[in-house]
N, C-alpha and C positions, 0 to 999 in steps of 0.2 A: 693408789692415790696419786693424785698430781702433783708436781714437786713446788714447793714454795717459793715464791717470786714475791722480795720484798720491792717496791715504789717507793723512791725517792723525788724530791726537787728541792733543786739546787736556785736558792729564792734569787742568782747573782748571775745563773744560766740564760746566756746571749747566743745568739746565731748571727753571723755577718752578713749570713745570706738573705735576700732582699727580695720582695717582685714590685714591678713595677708596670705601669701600662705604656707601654711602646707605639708612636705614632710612625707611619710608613710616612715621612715628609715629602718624598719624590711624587707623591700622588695626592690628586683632590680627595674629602677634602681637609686632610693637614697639611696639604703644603700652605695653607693660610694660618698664620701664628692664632689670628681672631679664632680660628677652629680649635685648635691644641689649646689655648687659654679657658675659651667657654667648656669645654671638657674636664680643665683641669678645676674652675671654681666650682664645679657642681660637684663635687667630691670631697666626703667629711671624712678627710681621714683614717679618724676614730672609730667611726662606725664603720671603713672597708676593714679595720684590721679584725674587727668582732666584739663582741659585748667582751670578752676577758682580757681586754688590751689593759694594759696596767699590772694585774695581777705577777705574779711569778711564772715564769715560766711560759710566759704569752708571749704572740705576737704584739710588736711595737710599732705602733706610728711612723711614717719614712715622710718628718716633720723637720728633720734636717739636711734632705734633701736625699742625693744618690748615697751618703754613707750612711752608717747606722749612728745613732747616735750618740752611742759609746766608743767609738770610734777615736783613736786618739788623733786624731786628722779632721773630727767635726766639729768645729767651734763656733759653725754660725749658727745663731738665730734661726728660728722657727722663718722656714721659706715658702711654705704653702700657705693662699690662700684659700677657704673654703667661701664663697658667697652663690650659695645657688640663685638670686634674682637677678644678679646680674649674669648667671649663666640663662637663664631663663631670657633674658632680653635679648643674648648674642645669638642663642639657637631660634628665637623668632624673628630677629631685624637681620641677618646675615645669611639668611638663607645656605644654613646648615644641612646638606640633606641626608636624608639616614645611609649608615655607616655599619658595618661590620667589625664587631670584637672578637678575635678569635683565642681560643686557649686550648691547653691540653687537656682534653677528656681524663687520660690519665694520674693527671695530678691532682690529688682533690684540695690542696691549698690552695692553687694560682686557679681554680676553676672555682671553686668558693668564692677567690677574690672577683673575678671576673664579673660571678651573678651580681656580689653588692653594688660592683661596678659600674653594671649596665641598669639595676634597681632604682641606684641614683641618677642616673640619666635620664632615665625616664618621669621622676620625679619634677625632674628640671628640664623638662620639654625635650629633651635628645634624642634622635629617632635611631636608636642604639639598639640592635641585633646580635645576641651572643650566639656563636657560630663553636661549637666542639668537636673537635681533631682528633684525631691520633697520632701519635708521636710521628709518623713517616709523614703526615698529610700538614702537621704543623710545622716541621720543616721547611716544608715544599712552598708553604704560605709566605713563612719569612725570606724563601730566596736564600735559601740556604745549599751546600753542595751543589751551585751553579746555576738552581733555577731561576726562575724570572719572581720576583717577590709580588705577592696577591691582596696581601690585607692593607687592611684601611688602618686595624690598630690590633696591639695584640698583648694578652699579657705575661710578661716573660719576667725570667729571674734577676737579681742584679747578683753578680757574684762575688763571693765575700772576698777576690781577692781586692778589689776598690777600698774596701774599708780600713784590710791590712795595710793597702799602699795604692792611695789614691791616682800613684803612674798607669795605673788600670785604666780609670776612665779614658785613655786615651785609644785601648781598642775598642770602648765601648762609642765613643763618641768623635772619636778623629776623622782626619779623612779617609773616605771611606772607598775609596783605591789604596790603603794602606791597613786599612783600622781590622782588623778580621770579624770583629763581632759589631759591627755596624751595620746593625740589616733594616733600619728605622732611614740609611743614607742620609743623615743627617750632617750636612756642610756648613763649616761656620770658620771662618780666617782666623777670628777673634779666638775661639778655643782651642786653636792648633798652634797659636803663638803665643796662649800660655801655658800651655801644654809644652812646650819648645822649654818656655823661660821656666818652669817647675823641675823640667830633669838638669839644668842645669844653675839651678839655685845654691847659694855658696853654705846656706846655716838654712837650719832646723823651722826658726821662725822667719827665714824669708820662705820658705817652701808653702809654711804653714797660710802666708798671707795671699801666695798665688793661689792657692787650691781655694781657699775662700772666694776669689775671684771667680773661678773654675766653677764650682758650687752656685755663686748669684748668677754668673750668666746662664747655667742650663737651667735655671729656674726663670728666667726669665724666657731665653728660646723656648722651652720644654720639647727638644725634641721625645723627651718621655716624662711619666709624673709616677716618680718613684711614689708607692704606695705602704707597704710595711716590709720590716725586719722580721723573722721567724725566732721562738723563742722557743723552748722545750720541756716536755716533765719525761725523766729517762728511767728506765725500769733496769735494775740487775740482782744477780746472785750473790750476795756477799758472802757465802758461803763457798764460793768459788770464787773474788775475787772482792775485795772490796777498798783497795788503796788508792781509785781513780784522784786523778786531778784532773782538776774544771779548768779549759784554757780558753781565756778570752777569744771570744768568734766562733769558737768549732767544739762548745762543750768539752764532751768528750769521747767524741766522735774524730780521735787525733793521737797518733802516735804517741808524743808527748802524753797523754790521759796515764801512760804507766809508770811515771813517773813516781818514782818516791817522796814522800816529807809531805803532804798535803797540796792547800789550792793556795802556798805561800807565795814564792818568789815564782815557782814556774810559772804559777797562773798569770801574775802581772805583769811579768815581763813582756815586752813589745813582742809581738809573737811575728815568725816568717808567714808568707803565705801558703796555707795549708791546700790541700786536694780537699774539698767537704765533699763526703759523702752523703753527705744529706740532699746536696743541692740537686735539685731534680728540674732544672733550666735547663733541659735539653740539652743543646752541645757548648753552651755557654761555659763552663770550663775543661770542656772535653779535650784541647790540647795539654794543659797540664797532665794528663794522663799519660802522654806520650811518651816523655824518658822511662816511665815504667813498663812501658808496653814494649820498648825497644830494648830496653837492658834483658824484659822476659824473652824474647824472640834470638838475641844473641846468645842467652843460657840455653835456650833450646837448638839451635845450631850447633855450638858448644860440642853439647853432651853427641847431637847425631855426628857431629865428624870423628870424636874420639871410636864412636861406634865401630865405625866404618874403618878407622884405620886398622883398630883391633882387628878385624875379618879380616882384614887384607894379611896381617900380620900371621 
């Protein structure tokens, strides 16, 4: 007989991790803001995130912009607008011309999100063509490991470390001779001088007022239009384990998850930024992996020089 697998959900279970639709600004046609705008009113949301938005365990609206909205760093106001006739009017009087959305085949969330994506576009006059990758071919798209970047727009993850500590957005959006995950080349003086004045903020609530700053401008720019949060219903054995705690952003898909005493204090406390394993943004947090990969390769050295000394010996 099959062994029993009890389902839980955790009705307070958040993910930080984020997708969002990424404009290639160096190229027609968003390098015209009117283009990245009419793409962004013609998009409801609610309906990219799916009929179970709301629910437990769902994906949420990205209504307050590049963080999530639980986020103790998001305190603005709802920043998306959705008006499809006026995106209707921009994609007829502006001579919009069709456009390529690329995504990863193998994701089927950011590719789900994609179709509603380009659904809507088309609803709203956008001559919008969704284009599916494979992981090596959507790299190559975004100008990634050195190539020359292809898309028109594409949709990618936001990674949850932005929401733990909004000094993120600054590889995602800086400049981008510096920023490492700015493959959208998205330039703006204005965001790299409060980007500047944010890591050197003296209190808690001056931080809090630049990042709001931070937040209305890319929503005005849109070098991208963050679209939802990801949310989860998670399956285990409690028969073989069942004392997880839920930690803000990363479930418990998080070291921390083995934690004793419940989803008390550890849960709420302001959490460090995690490695999520869930997040499936390509190489979008693929350096955080790095002191792990480096400490592995030093224990493996390690062990073969001991090896070797011994023979010798």
């Amino acid at each position: 007989t099959q062994p029993r697998i009890s389902f839980t959900r955790f009705s307070d279970e958040i993910s930080y991790v984020g997708t969002m639709l990424l404009f290639n600004t160096a190229s027609a046609p968003f390098d015209r803001l009117v283009a990245r705008r009419a793409v962004a009113r013609a998009l409801d949301l609610e309906q990219i995130a799916g009929n179970a938005a709301g629910s437990a365990g769902a994906p949420v609206p990205a209504d307050h912009g590049m963080l999530h909205p639980r986020s103790r760093w998001s305190r603005t106001p709802v920043l998306h607008r959705f008006d499809r006739e006026a995106a209707r009017r921009a994609f007829a009087e502006q001579g919009i011309g069709p456009f390529r959305i690329v995504a990863p085949r193998n994701d089927p969330v950011r590719l789900a999100a994609a179709r509603r994506v380009v659904s809507a576009l088309d609803r709203a006059g956008g001559a919008a063509r969704l284009v599916e990758l494979s992981p090596r071919q959507f790299d190559r798209a975004l100008g990634r490991h050195g190539a020359a970047a292809t898309f028109d727009a594409a949709v990618v993850g936001i990674p949850a470390l932005a929401s733990h500590d909004p000094a993120f957005l600054r590889a995602l959006f800086g400049d981008p001779a510096t920023a490492p995950l700015n493959n959208g080349a998205y330039r703006s003086a204005a965001f790299d001088e409060l980007a500047e004045r944010a890591a050197s903020a003296a209190t808690v609530r001056e931080r809090r007022e630049i990042v709001d700053a931070q937040l209305r401008l890319l929503a005005r720019e849109l070098p991208a239009v963050p679209l939802l949060f990801g949310g989860g219903t998670l399956a285990y054995r409690p028969t073989t384990y069942a004392g997880w705690v839920s930690i803000r952003g990363s479930g418990l898909l998080d070291k921390r998850s083995f934690l004793a005493g419940g989803t008390g204090a550890a849960a709420s406390a302001p959490a460090a930024p995690p490695i999520d394993p869930i997040d499936r943004s390509g190489d979008d947090d693929a350096f955080s992996l790095l002191p792990i990969i480096g400490a592995i390769l030093l224990a493996l050295i390690g062990g073969v020089a001991l090896r070797l000394r011994g023979a010798r010996a």
